[in-house]
DOVO-686297 format. One record per atom (N, C-alpha, C): residue number from 1; chain; atom name; x, y, z. Coordinates in nm, 4 decimals, decimal comma. Layout:
N
NUM; A; CA; X; Y; Z
...
***
This chain:
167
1; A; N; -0,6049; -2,9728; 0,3036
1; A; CA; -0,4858; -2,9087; 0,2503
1; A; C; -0,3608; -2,9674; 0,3128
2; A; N; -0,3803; -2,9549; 0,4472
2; A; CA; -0,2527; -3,0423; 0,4804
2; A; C; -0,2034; -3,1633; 0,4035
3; A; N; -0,3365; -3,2677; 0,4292
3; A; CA; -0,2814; -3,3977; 0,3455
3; A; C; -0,2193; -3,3686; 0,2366
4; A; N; -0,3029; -3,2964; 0,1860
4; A; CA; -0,2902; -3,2439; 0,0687
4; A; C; -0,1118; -3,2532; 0,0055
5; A; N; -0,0278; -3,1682; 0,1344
5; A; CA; 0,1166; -3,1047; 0,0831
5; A; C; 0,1921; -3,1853; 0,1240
6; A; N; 0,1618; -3,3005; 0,2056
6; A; CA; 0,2330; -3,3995; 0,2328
6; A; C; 0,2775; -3,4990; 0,1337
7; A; N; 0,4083; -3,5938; 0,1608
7; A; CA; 0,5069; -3,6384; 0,0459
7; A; C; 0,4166; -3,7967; 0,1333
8; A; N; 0,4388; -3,8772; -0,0283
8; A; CA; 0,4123; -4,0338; -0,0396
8; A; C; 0,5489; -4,0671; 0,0999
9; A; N; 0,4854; -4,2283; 0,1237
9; A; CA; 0,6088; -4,3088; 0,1515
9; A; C; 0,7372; -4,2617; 0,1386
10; A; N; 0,7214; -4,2833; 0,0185
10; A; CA; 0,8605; -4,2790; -0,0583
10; A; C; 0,9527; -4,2069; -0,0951
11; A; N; 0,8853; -4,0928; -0,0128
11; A; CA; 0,9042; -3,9021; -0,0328
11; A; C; 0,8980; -3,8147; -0,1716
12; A; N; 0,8260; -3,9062; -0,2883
12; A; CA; 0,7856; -3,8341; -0,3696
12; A; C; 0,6479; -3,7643; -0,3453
13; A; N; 0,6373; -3,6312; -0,3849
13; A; CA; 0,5154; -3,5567; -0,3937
13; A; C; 0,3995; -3,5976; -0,3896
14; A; N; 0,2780; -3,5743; -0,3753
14; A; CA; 0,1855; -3,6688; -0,3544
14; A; C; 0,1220; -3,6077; -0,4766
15; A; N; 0,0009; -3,7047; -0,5071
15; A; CA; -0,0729; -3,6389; -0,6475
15; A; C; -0,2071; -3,5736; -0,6373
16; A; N; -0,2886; -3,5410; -0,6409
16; A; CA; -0,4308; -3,5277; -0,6707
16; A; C; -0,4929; -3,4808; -0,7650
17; A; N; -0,5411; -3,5632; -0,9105
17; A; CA; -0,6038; -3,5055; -1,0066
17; A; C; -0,4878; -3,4892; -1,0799
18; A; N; -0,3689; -3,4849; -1,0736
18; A; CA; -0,2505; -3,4363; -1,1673
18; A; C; -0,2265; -3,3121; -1,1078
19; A; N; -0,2431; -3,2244; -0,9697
19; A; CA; -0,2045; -3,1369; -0,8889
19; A; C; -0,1266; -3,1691; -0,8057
20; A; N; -0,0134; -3,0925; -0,7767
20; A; CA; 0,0744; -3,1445; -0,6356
20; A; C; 0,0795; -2,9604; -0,5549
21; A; N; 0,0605; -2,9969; -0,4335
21; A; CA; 0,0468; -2,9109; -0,3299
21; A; C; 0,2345; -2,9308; -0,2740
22; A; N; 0,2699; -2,8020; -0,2341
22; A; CA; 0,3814; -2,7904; -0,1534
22; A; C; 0,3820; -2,6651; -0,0933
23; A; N; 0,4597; -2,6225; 0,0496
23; A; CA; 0,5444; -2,5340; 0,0844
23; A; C; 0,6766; -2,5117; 0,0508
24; A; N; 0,7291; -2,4027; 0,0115
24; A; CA; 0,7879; -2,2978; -0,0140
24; A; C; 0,8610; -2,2952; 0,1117
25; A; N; 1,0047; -2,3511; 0,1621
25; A; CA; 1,0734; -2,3592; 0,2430
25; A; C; 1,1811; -2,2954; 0,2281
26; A; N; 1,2500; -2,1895; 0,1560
26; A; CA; 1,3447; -2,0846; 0,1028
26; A; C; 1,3102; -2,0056; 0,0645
27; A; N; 1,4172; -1,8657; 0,0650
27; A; CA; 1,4177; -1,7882; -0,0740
27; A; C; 1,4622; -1,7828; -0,1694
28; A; N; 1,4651; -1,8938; -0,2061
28; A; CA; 1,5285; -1,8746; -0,3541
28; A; C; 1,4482; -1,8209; -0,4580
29; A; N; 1,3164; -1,8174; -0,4520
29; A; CA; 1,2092; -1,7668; -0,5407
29; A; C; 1,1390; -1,6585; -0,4369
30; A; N; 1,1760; -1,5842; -0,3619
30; A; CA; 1,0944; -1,4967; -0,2944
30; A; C; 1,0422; -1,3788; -0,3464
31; A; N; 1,1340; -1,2832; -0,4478
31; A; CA; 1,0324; -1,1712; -0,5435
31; A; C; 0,9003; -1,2231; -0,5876
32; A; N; 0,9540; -1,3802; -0,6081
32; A; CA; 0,7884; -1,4061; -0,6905
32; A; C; 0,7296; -1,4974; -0,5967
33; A; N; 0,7715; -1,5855; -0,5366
33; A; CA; 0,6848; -1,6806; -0,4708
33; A; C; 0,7635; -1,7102; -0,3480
34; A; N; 0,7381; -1,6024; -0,1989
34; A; CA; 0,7636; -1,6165; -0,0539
34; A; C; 0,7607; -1,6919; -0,0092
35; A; N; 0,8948; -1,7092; 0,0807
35; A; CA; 0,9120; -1,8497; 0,1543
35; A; C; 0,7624; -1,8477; 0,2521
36; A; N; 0,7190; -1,9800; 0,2443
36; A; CA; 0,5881; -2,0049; 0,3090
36; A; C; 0,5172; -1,9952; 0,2217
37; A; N; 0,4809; -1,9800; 0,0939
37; A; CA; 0,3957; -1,9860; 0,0405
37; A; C; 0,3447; -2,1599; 0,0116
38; A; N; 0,2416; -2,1584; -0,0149
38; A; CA; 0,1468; -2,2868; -0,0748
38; A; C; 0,1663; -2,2612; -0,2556
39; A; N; 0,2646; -2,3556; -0,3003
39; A; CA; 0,2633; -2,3926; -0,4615
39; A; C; 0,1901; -2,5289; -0,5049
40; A; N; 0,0617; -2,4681; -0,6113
40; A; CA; 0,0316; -2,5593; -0,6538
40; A; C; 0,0931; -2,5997; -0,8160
41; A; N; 0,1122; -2,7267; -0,8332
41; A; CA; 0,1533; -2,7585; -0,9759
41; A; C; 0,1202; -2,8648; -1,0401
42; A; N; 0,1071; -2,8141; -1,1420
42; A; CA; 0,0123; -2,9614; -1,2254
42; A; C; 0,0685; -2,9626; -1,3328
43; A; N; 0,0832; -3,1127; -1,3189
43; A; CA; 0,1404; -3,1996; -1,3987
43; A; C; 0,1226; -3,2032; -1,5417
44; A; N; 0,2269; -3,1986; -1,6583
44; A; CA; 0,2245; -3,1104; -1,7760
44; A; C; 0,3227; -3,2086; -1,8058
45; A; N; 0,2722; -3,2095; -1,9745
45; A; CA; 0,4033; -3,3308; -2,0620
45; A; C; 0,5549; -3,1933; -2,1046
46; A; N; 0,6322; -3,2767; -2,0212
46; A; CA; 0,7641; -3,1979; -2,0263
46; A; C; 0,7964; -3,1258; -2,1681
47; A; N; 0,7448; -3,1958; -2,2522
47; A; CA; 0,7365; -3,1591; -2,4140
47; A; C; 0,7083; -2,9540; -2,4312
48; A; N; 0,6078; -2,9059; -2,3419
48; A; CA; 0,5531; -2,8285; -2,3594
48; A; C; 0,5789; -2,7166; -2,2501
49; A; N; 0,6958; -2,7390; -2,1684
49; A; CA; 0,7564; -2,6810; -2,1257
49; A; C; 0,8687; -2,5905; -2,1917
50; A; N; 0,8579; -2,4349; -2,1094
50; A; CA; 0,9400; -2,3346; -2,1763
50; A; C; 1,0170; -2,2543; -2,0970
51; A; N; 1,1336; -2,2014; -2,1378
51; A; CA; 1,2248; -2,1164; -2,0634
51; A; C; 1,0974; -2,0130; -1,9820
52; A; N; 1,1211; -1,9386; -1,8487
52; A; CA; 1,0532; -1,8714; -1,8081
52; A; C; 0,9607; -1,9451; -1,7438
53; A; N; 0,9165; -2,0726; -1,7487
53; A; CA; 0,7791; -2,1125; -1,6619
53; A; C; 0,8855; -2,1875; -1,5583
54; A; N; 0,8079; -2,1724; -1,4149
54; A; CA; 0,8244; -2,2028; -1,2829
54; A; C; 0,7665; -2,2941; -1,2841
55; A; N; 0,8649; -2,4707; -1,2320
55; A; CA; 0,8182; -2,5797; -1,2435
55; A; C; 0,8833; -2,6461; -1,0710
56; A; N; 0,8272; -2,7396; -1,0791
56; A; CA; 0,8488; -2,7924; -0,9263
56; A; C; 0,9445; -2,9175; -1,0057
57; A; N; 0,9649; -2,9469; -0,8853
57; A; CA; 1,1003; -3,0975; -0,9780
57; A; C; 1,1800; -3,1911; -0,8027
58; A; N; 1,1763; -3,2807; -0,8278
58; A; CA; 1,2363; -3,3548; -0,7203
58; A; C; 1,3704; -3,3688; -0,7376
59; A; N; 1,3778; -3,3058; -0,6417
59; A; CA; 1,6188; -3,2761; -0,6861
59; A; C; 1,6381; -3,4428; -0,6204
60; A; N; 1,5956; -3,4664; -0,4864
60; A; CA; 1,6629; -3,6038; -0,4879
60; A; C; 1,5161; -3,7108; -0,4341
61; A; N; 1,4835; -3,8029; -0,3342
61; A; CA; 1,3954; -3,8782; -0,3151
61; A; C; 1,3282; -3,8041; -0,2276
62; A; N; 1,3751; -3,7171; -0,1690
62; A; CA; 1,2726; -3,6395; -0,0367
62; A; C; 1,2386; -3,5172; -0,0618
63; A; N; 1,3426; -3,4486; -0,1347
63; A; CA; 1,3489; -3,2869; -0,1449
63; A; C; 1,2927; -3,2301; -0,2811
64; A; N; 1,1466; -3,1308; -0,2953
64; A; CA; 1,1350; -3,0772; -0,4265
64; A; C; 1,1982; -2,9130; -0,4123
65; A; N; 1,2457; -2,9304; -0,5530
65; A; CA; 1,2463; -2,7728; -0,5878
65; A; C; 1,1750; -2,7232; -0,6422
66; A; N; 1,1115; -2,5818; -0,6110
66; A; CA; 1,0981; -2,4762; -0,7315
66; A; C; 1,1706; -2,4003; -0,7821
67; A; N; 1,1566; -2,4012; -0,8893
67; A; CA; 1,2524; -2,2771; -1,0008
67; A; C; 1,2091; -2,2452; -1,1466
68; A; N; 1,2697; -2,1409; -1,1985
68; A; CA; 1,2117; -2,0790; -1,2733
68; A; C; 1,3305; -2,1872; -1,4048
69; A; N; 1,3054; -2,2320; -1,5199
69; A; CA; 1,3623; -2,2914; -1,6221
69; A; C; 1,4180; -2,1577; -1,6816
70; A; N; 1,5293; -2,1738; -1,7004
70; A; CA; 1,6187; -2,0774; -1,7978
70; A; C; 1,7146; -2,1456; -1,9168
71; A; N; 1,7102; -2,2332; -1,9052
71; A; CA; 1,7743; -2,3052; -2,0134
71; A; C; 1,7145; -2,4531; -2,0808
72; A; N; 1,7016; -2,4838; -2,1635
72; A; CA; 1,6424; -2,6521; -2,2112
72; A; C; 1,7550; -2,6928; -2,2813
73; A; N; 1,7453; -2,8332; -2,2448
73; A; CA; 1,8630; -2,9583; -2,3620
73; A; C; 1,7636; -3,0252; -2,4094
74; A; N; 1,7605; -3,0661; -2,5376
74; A; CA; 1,6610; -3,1552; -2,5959
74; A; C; 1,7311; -3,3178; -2,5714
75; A; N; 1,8464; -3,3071; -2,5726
75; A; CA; 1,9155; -3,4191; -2,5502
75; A; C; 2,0091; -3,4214; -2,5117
76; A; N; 1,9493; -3,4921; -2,3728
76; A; CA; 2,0461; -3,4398; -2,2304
76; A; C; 2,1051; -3,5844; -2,2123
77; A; N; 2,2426; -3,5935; -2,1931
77; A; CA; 2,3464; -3,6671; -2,1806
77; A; C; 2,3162; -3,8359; -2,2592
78; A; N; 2,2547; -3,7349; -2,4099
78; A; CA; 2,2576; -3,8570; -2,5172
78; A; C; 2,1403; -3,9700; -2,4923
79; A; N; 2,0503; -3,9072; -2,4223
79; A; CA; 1,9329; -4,0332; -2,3592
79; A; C; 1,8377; -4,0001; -2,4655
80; A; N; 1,8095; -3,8667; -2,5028
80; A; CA; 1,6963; -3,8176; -2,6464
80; A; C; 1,6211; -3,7723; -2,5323
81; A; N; 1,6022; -3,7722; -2,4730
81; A; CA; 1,5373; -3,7070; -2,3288
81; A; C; 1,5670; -3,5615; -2,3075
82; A; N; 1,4503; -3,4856; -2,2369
82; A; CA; 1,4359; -3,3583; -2,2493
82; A; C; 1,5089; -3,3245; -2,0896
83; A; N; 1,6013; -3,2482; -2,0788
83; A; CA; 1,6213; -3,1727; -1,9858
83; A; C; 1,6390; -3,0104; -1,9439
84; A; N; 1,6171; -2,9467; -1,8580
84; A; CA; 1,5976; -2,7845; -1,8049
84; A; C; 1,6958; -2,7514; -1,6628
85; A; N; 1,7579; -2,6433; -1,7395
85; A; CA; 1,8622; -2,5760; -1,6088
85; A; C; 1,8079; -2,4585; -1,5932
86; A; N; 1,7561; -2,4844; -1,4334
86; A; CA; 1,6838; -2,4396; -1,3454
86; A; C; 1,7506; -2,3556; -1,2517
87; A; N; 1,6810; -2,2010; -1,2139
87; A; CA; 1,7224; -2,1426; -1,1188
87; A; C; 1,6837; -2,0220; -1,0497
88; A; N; 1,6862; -2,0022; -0,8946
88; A; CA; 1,5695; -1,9532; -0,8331
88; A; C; 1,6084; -1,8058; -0,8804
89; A; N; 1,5090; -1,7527; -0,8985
89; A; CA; 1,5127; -1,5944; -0,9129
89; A; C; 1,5688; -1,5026; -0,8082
90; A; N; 1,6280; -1,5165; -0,7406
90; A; CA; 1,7012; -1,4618; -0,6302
90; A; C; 1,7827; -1,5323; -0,6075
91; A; N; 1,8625; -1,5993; -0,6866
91; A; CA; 2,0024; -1,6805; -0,7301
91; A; C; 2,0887; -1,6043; -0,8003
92; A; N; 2,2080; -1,6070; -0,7853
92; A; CA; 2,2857; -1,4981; -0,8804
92; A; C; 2,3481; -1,6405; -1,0068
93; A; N; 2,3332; -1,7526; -0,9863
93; A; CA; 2,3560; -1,8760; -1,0999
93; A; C; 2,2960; -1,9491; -1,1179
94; A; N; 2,2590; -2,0334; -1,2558
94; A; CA; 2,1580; -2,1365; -1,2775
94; A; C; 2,1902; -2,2328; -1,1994
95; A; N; 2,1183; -2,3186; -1,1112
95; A; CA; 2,1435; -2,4687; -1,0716
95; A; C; 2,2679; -2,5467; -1,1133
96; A; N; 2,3482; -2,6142; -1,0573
96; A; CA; 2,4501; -2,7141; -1,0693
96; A; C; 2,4315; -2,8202; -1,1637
97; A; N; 2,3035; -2,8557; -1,1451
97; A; CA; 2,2236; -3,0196; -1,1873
97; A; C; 2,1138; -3,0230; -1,2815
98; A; N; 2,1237; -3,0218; -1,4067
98; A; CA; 2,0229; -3,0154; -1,5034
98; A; C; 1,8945; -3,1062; -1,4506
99; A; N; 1,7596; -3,0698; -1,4906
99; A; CA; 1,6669; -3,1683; -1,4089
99; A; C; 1,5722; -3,1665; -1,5045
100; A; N; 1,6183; -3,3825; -1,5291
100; A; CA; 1,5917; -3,4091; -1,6328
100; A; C; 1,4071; -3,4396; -1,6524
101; A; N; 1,3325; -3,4547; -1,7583
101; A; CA; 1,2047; -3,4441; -1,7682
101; A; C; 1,1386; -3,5173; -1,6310
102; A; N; 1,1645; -3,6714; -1,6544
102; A; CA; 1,1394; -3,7589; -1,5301
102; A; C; 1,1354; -3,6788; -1,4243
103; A; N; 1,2143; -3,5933; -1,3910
103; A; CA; 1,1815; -3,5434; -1,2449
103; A; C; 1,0596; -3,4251; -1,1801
104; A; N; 1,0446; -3,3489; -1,3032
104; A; CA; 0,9550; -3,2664; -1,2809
104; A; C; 0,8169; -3,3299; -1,2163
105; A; N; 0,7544; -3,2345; -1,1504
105; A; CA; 0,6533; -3,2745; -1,0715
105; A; C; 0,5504; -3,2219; -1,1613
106; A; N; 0,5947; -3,0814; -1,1916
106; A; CA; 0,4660; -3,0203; -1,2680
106; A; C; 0,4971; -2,8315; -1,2787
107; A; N; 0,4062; -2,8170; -1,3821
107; A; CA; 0,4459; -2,6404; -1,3880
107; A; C; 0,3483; -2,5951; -1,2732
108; A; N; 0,4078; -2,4539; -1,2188
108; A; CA; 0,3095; -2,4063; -1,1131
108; A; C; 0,2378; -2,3148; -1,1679
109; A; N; 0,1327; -2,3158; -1,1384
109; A; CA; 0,0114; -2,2685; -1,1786
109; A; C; -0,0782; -2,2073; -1,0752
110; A; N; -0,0442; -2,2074; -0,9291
110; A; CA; -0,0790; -2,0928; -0,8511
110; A; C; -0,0149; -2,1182; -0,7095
111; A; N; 0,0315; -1,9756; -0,6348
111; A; CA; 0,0957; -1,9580; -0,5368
111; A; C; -0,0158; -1,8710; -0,4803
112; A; N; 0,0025; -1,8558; -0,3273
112; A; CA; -0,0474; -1,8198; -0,2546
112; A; C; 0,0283; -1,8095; -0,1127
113; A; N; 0,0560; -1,7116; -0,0364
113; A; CA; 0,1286; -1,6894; 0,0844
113; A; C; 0,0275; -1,7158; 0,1829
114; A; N; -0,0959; -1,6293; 0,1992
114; A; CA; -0,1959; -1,6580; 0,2786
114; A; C; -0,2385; -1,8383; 0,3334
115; A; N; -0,2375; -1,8620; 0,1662
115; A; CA; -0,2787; -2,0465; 0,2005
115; A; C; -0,1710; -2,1541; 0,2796
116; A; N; -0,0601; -2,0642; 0,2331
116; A; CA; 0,0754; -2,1605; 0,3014
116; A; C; 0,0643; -2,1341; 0,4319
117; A; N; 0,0585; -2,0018; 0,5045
117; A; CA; 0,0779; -1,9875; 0,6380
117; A; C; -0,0839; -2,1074; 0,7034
118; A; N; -0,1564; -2,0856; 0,6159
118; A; CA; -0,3255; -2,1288; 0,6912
118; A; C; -0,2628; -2,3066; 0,6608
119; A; N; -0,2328; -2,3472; 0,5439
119; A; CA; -0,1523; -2,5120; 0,5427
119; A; C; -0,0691; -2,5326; 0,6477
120; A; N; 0,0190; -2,4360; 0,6762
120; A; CA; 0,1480; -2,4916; 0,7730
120; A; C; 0,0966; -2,4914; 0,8988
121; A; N; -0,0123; -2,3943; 0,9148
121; A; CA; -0,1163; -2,3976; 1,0456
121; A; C; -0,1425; -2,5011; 1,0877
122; A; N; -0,2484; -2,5757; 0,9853
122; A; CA; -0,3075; -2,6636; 0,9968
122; A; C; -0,2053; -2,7978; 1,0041
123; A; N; -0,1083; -2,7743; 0,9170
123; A; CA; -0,0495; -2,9142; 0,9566
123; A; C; 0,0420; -2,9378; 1,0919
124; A; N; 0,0150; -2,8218; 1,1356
124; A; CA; 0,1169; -2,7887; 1,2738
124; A; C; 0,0153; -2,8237; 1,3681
125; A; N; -0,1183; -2,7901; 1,3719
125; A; CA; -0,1784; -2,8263; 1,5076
125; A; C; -0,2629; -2,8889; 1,4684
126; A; N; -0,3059; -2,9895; 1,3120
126; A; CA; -0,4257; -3,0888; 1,3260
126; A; C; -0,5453; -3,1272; 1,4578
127; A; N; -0,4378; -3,2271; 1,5153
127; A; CA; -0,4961; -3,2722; 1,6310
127; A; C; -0,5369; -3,1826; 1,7338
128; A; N; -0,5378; -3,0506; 1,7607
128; A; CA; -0,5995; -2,9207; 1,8342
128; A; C; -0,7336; -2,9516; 1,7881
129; A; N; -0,7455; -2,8950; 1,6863
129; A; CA; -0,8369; -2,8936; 1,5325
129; A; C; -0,9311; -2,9690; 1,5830
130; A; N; -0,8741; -3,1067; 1,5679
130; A; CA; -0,9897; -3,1972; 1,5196
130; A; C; -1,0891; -3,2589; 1,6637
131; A; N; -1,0092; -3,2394; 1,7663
131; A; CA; -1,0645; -3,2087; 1,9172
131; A; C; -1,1768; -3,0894; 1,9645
132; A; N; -1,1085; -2,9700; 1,8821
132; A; CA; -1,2285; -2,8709; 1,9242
132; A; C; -1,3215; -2,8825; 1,8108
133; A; N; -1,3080; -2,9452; 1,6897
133; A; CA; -1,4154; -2,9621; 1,6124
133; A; C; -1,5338; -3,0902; 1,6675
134; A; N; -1,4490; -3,1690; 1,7158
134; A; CA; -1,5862; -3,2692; 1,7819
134; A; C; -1,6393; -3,2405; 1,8931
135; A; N; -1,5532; -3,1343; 1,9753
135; A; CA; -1,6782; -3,0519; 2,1036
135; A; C; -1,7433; -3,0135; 2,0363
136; A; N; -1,6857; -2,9141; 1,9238
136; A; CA; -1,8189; -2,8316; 1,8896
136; A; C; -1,9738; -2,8749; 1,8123
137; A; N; -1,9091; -3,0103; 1,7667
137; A; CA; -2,0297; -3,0869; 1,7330
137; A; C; -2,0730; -3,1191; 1,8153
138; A; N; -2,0323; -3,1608; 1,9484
138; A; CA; -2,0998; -3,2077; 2,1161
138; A; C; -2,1817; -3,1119; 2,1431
139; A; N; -2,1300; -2,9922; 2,1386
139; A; CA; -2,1887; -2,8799; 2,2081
139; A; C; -2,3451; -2,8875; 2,1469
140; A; N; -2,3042; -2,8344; 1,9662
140; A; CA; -2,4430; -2,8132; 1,9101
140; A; C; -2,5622; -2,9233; 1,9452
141; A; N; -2,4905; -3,0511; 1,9442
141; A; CA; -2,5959; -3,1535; 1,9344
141; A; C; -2,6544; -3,1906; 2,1084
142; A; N; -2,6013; -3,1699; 2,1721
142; A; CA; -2,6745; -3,1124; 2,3246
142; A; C; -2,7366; -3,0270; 2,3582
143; A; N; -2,6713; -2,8766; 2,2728
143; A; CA; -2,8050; -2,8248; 2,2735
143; A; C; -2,9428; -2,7975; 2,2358
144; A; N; -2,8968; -2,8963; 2,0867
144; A; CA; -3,0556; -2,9217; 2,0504
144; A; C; -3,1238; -3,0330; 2,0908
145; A; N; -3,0411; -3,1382; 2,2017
145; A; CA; -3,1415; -3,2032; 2,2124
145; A; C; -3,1786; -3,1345; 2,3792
146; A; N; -3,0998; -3,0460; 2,4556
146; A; CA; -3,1554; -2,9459; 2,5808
146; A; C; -3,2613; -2,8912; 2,5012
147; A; N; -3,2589; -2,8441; 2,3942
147; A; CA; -3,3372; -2,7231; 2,3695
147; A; C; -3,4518; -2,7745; 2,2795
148; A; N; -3,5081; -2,9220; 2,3024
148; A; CA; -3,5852; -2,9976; 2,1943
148; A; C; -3,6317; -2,9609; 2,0407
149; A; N; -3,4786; -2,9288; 1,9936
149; A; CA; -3,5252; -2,9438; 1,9079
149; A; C; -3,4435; -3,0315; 1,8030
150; A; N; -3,4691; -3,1550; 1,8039
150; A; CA; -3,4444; -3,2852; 1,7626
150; A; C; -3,4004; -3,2735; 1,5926
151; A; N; -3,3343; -3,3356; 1,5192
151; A; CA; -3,2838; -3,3260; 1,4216
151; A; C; -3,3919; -3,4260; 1,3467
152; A; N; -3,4633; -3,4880; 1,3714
152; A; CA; -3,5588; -3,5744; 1,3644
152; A; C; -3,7173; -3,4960; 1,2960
153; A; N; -3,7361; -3,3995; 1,3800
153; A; CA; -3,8426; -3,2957; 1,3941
153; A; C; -3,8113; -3,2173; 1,2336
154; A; N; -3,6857; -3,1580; 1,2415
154; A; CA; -3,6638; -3,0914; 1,1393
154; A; C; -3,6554; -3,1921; 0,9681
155; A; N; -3,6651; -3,3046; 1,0321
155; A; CA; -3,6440; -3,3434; 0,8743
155; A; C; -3,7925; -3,4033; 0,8637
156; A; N; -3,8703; -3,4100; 0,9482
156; A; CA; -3,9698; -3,4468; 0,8853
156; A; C; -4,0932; -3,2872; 0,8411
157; A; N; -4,0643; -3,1814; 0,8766
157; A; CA; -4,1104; -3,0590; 0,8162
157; A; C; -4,0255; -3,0778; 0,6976
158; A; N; -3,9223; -3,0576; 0,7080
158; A; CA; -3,8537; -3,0782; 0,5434
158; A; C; -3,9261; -3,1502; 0,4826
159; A; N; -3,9778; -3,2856; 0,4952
159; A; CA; -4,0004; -3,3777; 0,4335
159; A; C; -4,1919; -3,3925; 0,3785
160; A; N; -4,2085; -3,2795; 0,5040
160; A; CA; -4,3655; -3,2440; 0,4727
160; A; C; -4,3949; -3,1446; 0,3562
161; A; N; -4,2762; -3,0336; 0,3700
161; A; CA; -4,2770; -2,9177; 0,2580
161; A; C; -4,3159; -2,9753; 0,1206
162; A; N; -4,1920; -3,0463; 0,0997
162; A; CA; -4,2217; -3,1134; -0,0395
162; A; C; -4,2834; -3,2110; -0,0521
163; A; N; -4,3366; -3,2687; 0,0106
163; A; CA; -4,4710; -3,3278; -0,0116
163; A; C; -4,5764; -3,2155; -0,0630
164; A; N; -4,5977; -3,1132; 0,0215
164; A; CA; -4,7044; -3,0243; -0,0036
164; A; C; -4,6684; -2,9434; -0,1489
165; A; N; -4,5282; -2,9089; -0,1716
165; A; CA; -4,4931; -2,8502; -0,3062
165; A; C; -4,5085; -2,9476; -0,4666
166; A; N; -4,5081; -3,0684; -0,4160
166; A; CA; -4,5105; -3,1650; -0,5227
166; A; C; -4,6834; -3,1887; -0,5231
167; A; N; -4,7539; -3,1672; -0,4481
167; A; CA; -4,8649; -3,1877; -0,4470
167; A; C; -4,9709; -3,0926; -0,5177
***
């Protein structure tokens, strides 16, 4: 998950499957989606976008927004290109900056507060993590070989079972 919410190089969003993972770093959407939350959004032909759906969008090369679309231009500053004026639900005005199709990342399609705090966790102390996860593989695998019982042993009963079940 961490990797997951982390931005490319280039500080655009990262992809997976046509999903983009982010935190929720304001309130501008907090009635509906709490700062800290984990937004997922997947990627959708701007075509089929509608007033009312909550879309993610890259305001500049580093920074995404979420917001709720309240307005559409079908043809935004004469390009024939689709654009949406966007704005957080705990905003008292729509956005400054129409944000044109190209930028959208994707409509969101699920939030979660729980997952953001357990993401921001994880991306906060990884390296804790991944230290007490290889003791704890130390640990187990010392004590089965203190306690003989070999990983070796067990796969060849496995390996006897079905012999005897196929037989």
């Amino acid at each position: 998950a961490a990797l997951f919410i982390r931005t490319t190089g280039d500080g655009s969003s990262r992809s997976f499957a046509g999903y983009s993972g982010m935190l929720v770093l304001t309130e501008s959407m907090e009635s509906e989606i709490p700062k800290g939350s984990l937004v997922i959004a997947k990627q959708v032909d701007p075509g089929t976008l509608q007033i009312g759906d909550d879309i993610t969008y890259m305001a500049n090369q580093t920074t995404s927004v979420t917001h709720r679309i309240v307005g559409i231009m079908e043809n935004y500053a004469d390009t024939g290109e689709r654009a949406f004026t966007t704005q957080g639900v705990m905003n008292s005005t729509p956005d400054k900056q129409p944000v044109a199709a190209v930028n959208v990342v994707g409509k969101v399609i699920y939030h979660s507060l729980t997952l953001g705090k357990a993401a921001s966790f994880l991306k906060e102390h990884w390296l804790i993590l991944l230290v007490l996860t290889v003791l704890l593989f130390g640990l187990i695998r010392a004590l089965k070989v203190a306690l003989g019982k070999d990983d070796t042993d067990a796969e060849k009963t496995i390996f006897k079972a079905i012999q005897t079940l196929s037989s």
